[in-house]
C-alpha positions in Angstrom: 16.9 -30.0 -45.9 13.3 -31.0 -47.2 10.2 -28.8 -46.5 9.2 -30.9 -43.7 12.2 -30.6 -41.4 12.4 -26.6 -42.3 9.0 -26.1 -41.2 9.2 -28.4 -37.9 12.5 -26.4 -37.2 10.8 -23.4 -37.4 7.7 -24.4 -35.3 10.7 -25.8 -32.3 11.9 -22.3 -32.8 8.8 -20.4 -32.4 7.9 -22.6 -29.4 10.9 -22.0 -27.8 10.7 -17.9 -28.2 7.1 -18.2 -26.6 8.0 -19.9 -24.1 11.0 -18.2 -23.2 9.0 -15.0 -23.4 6.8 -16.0 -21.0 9.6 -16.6 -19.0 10.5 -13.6 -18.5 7.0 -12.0 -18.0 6.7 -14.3 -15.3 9.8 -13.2 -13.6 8.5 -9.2 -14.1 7.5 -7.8 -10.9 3.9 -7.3 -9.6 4.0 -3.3 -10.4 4.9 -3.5 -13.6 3.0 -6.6 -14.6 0.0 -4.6 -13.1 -1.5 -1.2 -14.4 -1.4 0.6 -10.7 -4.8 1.3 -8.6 -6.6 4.3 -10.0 -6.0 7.2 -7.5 -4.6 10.6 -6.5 -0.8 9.9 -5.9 1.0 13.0 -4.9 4.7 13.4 -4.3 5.8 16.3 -1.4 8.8 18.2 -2.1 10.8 20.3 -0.1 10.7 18.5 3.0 13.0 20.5 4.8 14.4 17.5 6.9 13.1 13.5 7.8 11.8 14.2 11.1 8.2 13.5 12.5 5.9 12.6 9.8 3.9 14.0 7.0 -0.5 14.6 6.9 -1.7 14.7 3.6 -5.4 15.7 4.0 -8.3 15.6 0.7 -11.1 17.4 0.9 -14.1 17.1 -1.3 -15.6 20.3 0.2 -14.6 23.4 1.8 -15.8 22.6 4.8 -13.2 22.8 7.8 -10.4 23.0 5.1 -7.7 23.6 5.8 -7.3 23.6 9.5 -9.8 21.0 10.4 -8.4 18.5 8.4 -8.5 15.7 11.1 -11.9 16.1 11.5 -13.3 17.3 8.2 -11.3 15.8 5.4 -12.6 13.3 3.1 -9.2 11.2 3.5 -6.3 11.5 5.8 -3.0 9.8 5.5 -0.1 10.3 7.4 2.9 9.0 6.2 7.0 8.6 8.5 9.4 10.8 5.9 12.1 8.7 3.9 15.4 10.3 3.6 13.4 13.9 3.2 10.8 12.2 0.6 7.3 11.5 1.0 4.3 10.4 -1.2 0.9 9.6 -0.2 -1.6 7.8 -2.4 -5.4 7.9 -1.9 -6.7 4.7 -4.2 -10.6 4.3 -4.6 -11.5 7.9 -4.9 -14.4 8.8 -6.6 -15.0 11.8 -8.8 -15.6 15.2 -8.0 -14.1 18.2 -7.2 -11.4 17.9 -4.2 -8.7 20.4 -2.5 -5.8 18.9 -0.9 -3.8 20.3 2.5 -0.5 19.0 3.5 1.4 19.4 6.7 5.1 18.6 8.1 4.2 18.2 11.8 7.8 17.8 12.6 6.9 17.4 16.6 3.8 14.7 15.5 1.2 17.0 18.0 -1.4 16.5 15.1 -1.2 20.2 14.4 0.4 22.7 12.3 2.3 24.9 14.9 2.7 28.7 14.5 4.0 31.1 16.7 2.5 34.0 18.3 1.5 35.6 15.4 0.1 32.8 13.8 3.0 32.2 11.2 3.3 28.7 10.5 6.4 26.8 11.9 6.2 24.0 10.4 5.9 23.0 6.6 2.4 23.5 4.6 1.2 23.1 1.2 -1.9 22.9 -0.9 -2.9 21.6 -4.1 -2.7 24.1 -7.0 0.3 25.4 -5.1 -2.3 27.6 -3.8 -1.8 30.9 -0.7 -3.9 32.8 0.9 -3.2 36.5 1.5 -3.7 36.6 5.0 -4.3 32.9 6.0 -4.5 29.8 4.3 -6.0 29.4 0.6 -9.6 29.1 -0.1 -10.9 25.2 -1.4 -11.9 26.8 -4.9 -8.4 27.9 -4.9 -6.4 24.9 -4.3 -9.5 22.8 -5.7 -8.9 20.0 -8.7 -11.3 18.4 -10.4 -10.3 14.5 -10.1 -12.4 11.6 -12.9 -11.5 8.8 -11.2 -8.4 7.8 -13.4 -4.8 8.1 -12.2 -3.5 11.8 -11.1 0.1 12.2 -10.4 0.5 15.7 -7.9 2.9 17.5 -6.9 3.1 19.4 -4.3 5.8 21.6 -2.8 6.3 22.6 1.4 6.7 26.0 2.6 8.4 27.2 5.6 
């Protein structure tokens, strides 16, 4: 074959691969074509069952936290439980210093029930995997410092 045709062949065939290799690129899905929104993405275990819904509540100071997460909390999110799963992901957070507080309200009242002691009935958790001694945590306790890039969390329920 003269020099000519080799080279032309080899120019179809690198062509040919680009092409095809955008191809497929093309045909990759949005997520993983896509570097994901920065944010805090936490994943709760030990959902003890898929009723009622999940709150996931961030807190940026300790101020009302825990228990006054609907009306103190930076960021609330609450999220129906998949097949005893749940994940909640706060995109366009700033930096700082923030605590998180999650419920299982299992009766969707709003409210993490106790009885008439005050023991929690339903499921709780914190960030840091944090407990109090008599009571919930303190926000320095469960408190993470959070710059703005992706976080992954986990955080595990308690009965």
């Amino acid at each position: 074959m003269p020099h000519g045709r080799i080279a032309g062949a080899v120019t179809m065939k690198i062509r040919f691969l680009t092409w095809l290799t955008l191809l497929m690129l093309a045909r990759l899905p949005a997520s993983l074509a896509q570097p994901a929104c920065p944010g805090i993405h936490v994943k709760i275990l030990n959902i003890r069952n898929s009723i009622g819904t999940v709150a996931c509540a961030l807190f940026e100071s300790p101020a009302g936290f825990p228990v006054e997460y609907l009306h103190s909390a930076t960021n609330v999110m609450v999220i129906k439980i998949r097949k005893s799963q749940a994940r909640c992901d706060f995109e366009d957070i700033p930096p700082g210093k923030y605590a998180m507080a999650v419920i299982h309200d299992e009766n969707m009242n709003g409210k993490l029930d106790t009885n008439w002691l005050g023991i929690p009935t339903e499921g709780y958790g914190f960030s840091n995997d944090a407990k109090g001694l008599l009571g919930a945590p303190s926000f320095s306790a469960a408190s993470f410092r959070y710059d703005g890039q992706n976080i992954d969390l986990t955080m595990s329920l308690h009965y």
